[in-house]
C-alpha positions in Angstrom: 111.9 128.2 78.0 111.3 129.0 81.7 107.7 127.8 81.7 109.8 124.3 81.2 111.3 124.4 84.3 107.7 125.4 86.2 106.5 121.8 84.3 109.2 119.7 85.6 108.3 120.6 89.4 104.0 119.9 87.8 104.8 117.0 87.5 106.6 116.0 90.0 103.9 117.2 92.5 101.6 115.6 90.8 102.8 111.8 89.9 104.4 111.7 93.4 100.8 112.4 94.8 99.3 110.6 92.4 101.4 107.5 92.8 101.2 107.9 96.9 97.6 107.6 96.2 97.4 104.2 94.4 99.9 102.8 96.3 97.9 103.2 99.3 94.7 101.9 97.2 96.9 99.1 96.5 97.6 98.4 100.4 94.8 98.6 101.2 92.8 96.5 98.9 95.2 93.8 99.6 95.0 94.0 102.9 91.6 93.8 103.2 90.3 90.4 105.2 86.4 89.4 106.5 86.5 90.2 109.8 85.9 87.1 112.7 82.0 85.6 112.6 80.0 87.1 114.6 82.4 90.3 115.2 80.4 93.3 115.8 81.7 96.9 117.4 81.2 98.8 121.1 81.1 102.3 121.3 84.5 102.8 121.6 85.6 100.6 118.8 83.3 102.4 116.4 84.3 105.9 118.1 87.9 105.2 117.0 87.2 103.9 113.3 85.6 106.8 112.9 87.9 109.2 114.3 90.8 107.6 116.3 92.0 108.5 119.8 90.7 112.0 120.2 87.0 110.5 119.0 87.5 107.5 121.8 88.3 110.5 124.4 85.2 112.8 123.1 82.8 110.0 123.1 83.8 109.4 126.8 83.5 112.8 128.2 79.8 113.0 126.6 78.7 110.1 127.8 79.7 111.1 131.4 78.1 114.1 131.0 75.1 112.8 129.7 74.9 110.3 132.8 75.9 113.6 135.0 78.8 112.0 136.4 80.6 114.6 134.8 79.9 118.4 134.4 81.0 120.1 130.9 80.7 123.6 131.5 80.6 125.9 128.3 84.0 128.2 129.4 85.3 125.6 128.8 85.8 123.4 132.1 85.6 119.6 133.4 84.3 119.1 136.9 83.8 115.8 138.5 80.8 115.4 139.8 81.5 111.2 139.9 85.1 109.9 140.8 83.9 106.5 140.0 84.9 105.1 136.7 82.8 102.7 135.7 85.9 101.0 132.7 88.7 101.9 131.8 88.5 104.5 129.5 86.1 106.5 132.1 89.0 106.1 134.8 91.6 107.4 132.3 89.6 110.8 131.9 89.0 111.2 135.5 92.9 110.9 135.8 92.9 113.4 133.5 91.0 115.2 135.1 93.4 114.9 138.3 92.9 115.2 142.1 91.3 118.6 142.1 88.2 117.1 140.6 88.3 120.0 137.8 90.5 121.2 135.0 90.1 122.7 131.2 88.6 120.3 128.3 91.0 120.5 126.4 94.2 119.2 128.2 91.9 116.5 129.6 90.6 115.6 126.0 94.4 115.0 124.7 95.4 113.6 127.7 92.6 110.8 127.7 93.3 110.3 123.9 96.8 109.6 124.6 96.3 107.1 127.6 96.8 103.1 127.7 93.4 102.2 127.4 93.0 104.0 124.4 96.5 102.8 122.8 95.7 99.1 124.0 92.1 99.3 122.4 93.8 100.7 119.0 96.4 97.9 119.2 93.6 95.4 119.4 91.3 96.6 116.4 94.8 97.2 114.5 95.2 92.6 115.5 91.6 91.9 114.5 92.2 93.9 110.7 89.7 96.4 112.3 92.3 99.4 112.1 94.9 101.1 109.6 98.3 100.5 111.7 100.1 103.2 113.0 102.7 105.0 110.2 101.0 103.3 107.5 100.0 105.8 104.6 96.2 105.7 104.3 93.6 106.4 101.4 92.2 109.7 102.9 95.7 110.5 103.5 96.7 110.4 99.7 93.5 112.1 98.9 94.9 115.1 100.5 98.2 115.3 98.9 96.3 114.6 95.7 93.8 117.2 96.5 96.5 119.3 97.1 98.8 119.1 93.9 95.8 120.5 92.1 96.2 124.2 93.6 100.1 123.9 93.4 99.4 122.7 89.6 97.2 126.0 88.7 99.4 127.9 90.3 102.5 126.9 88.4 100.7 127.1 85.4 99.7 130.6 86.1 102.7 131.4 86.7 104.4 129.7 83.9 101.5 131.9 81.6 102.8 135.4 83.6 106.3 134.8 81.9 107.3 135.5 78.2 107.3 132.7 76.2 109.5 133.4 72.7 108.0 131.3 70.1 105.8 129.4 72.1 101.6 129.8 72.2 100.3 130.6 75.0 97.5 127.7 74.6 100.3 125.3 74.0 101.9 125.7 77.4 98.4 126.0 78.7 98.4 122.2 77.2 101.3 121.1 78.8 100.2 121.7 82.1 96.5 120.6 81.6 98.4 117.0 81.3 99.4 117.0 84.9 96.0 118.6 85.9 93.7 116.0 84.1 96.3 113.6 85.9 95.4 114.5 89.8 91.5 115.3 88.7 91.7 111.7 87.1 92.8 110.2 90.1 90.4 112.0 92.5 87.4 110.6 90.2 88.5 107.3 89.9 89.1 107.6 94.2 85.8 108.9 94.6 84.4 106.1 92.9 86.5 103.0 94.3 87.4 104.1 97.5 85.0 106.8 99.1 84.5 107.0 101.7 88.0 107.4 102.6 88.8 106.4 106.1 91.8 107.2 107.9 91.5 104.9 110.4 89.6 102.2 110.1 90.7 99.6 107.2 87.7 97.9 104.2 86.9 95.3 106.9 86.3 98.0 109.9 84.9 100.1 107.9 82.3 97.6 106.5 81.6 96.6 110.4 81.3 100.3 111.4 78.4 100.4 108.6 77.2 97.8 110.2 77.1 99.4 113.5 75.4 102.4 112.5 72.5 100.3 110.6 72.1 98.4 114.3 72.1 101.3 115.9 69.5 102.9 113.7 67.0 100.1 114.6 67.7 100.2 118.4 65.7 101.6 120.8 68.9 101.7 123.4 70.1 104.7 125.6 73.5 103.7 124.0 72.1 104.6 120.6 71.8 108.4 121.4 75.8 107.9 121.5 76.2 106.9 118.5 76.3 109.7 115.7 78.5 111.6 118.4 80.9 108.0 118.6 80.7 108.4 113.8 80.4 112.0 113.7 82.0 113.4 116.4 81.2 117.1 119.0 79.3 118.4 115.8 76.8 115.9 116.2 76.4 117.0 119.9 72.3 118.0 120.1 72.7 120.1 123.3 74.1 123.6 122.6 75.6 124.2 126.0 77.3 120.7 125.4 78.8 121.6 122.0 80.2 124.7 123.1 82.0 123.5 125.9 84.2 121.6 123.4 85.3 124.6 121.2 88.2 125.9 123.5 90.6 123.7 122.6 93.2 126.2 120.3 95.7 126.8 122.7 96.4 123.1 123.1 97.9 121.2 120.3 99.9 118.0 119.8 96.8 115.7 119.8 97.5 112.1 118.0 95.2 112.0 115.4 
């Protein structure tokens, strides 16, 4: 009867996930309010829906180096080529940056995403209903614990087959912990239906404005609109290759707020 004791710990993994999962469906559905009249979304706003601080900090370094106020060099590097900030979130990078007017990418990136200006904007969408609070469990969250117990399911079900079983099939057991399988698998359809995409940042409401910004920005002819998929998408939507690379050396530095 050891393959009982390999069920018990199935199905704890999964109805805990499981259970995380619609509870944070729950909060979040009843949490959802229509945003103000009228409200629509900047760059930054739409830059941290999509992808919270770190997004905000990207979105700003681009854009400066875009405008060539700031050089991005692919080792790696920041220089400033302009020490004038031109709002808030500008003069937070340049800080960053710090008086000798160059330093790596990626200290600058987490140090920008961790600044006042970004932390006083997230406070503000997190006021208007934009924003998933900090500490609160969120759909895309629970998706991942979900989307985890199904490996940790297989596997003690493997093993739970490895062992003798006296007097018990084989496709029996097999049975028993197909229940807690079909469970998780049942829970990431159903998710996939009612709640993709799943956001971890922006609540229904922001996330039905950051739709909105995207469709506005498809139609305009703006500079600003270049911005855009790199403010939803992030460095991967980054056109210039130079540009893109500079971002990748960023693994020795860790501790980002995500």
């Amino acid at each position: 009867m050891f393959w009982v004791l390999l069920l018990l710990p199935a199905w704890a993994v999964a109805g805990t996930a499981c259970t995380r999962l619609c509870l944070a469906a729950a909060r979040a559905a009843h949490g959802d309010t229509d945003p103000a009249p009228g409200r629509e979304l900047d760059l930054y706003e739409a830059a941290f829906l999509s992808g919270g601080p770190a997004r905000v900090a990207e979105l700003t370094l681009v854009s400066m180096a875009r405008q060539r106020r700031l050089l991005l060099a692919h080792t790696g590097w920041a220089t400033v080529v302009d020490p004038r900030g031109r709002d808030e979130m500008e003069r937070s990078v340049i800080r960053a940056i710090g008086p000798a007017g160059q330093a790596r990418i990626a200290p600058v990136r987490a140090s920008a995403a961790a600044a006042d200006a970004v932390r006083g904007l997230a406070d503000r969408l997190v006021s208007a209903g934009l924003a998933v609070p900090a500490g609160v469990r969120t759909v895309a969250g629970a998706v991942r614990q979900v989307r985890l117990a199904v490996p940790a399911v297989c596997a003690l079900g493997l093993a739970a087959l490895a062992v003798p079983a006296h007097g018990v099939p084989r496709y029996l057991i097999a049975l028993w912990f197909a229940l807690p399988l079909a469970l998780t698998l049942g829970c990431l359809a159903i998710a996939r239906v009612e709640a993709h995409p799943y956001a971890a940042w922006a609540s229904p409401a922001g996330q039905r404005l950051l739709g909105a910004f995207v469709r506005r920005a498809g139609r305009s002819g703006a500079v600003a609109a270049g911005l855009v998929p790199v403010a939803v998408r992030g460095v991967r939507a980054i056109g210039e290759p130079d540009l893109r690379a500079a971002f990748a050396h960023r693994e020795e530095y860790e501790g980002l707020p995500d």
